[in-house]
C-alpha positions as CSV (number, residue, x, y, z in Angstrom):
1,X,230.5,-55.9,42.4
2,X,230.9,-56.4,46.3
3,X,234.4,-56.8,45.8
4,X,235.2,-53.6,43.9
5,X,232.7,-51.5,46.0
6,X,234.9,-52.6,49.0
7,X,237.8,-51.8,46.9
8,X,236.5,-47.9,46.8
9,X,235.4,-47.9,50.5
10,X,238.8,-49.1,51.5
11,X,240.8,-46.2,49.3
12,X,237.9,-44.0,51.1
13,X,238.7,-45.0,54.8
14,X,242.5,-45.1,53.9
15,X,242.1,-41.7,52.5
16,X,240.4,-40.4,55.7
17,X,242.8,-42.3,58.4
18,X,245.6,-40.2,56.2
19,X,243.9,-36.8,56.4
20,X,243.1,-37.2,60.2
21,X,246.3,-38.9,61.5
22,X,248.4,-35.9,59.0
23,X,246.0,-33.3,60.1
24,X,245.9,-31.4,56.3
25,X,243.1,-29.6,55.4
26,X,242.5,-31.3,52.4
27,X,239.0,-33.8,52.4
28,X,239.4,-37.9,52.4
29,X,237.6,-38.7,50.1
30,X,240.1,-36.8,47.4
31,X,243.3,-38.4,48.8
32,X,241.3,-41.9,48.3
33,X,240.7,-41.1,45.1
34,X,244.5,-40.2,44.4
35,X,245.5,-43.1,46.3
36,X,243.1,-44.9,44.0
37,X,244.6,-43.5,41.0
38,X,247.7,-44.4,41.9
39,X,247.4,-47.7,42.4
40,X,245.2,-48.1,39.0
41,X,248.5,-46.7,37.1
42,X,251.1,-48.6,39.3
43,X,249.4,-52.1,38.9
44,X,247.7,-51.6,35.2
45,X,244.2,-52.3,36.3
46,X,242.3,-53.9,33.2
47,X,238.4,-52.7,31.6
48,X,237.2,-55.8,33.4
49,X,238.1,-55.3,37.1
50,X,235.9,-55.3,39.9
51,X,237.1,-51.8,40.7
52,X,235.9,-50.4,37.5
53,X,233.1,-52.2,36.9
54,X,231.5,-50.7,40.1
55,X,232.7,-47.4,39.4
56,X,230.7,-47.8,36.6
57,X,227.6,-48.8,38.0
58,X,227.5,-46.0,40.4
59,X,228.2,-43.6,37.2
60,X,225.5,-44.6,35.8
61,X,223.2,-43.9,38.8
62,X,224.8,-40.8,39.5
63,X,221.9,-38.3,39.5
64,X,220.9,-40.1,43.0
65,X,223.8,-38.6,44.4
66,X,222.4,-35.0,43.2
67,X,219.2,-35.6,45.8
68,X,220.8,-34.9,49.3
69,X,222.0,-31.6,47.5
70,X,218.7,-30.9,46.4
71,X,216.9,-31.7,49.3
72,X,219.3,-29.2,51.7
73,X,218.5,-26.3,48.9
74,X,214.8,-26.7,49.1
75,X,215.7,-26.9,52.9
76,X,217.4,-23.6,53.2
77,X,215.5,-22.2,50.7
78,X,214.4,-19.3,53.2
79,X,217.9,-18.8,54.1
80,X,219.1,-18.4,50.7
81,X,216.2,-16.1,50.2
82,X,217.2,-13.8,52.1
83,X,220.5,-14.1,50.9
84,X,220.2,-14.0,47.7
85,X,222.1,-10.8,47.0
86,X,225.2,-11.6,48.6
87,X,225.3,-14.8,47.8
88,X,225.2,-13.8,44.1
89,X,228.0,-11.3,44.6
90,X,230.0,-13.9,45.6
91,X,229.7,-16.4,43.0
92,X,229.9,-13.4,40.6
93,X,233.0,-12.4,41.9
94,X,234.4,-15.3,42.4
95,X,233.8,-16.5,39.0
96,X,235.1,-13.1,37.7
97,X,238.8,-13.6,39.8
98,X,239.0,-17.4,38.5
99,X,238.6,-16.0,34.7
100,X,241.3,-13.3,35.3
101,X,243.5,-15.9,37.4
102,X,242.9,-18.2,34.5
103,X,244.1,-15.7,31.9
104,X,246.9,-14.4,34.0
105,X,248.4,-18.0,34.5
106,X,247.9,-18.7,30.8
107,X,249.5,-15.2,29.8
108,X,252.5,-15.6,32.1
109,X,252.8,-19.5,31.0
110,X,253.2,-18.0,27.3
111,X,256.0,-15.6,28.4
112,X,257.9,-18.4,30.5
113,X,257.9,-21.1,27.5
114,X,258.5,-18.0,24.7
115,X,255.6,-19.9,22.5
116,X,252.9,-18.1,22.0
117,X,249.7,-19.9,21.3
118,X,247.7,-19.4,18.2
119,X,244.5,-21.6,18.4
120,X,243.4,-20.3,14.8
121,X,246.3,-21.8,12.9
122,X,248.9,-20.4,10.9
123,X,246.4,-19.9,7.7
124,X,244.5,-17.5,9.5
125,X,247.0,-14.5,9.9
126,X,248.2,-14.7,6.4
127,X,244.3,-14.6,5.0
128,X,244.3,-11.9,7.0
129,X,247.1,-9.7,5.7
């Protein structure tokens, strides 16, 4: 368990020294865990590792990591108060231009390739007719 929880700390602190001596705007903690990937494809990391088996304690306590989040909402809780409306206009919106974004990519992707999709099956259109 110590062994594999240094494992994940190292790809962590490997993934921050990158981000800070690159200077890219993307957080450490993700290029760890790409690095991490990576290295779980290249070298064909078995069920049994150290590396995994921590991974999987920690999922298995994973609502603890849910408390610090928590704890700065009840914290703000004022702030969001008052708030409230724009702050729900936002994550409207922005949940509105990831749908049509979504569909866009997915409409264009079905043009470029020249398949369209049909998720009901072939059986469907001809019941239809």
């Amino acid at each position: 368990m110590i062994a594999g929880l240094t494992w994940l700390l190292a790809f962590q602190v490997l993934g921050e020294a990158i981000v800070r001596v690159l200077d890219i705007t993307v957080p450490g903690p993700v290029v760890g865990m790409l690095l991490l990937f990576v290295f779980l494809r290249v070298r064909r990391y078995g069920d049994d590792g150290s590396i995994v088996r921590a991974g999987s304690a920690l999922l298995r306590h994973l609502q603890l990591f849910f408390v610090p989040a928590g704890v700065g909402i009840v914290v703000y809780l004022g702030m969001l108060r008052d708030h409230a409306l724009p702050i729900a206009a936002s994550l409207l919106g922005s949940w509105l231009i990831g749908l049509a974004v979504v569909g866009w990519t997915a409409v264009g992707l079905e043009r470029l390739l020249g398949k369209p999709r049909d998720d009901l099956g072939g059986g469907a259109r001809e019941e239809a007719s």
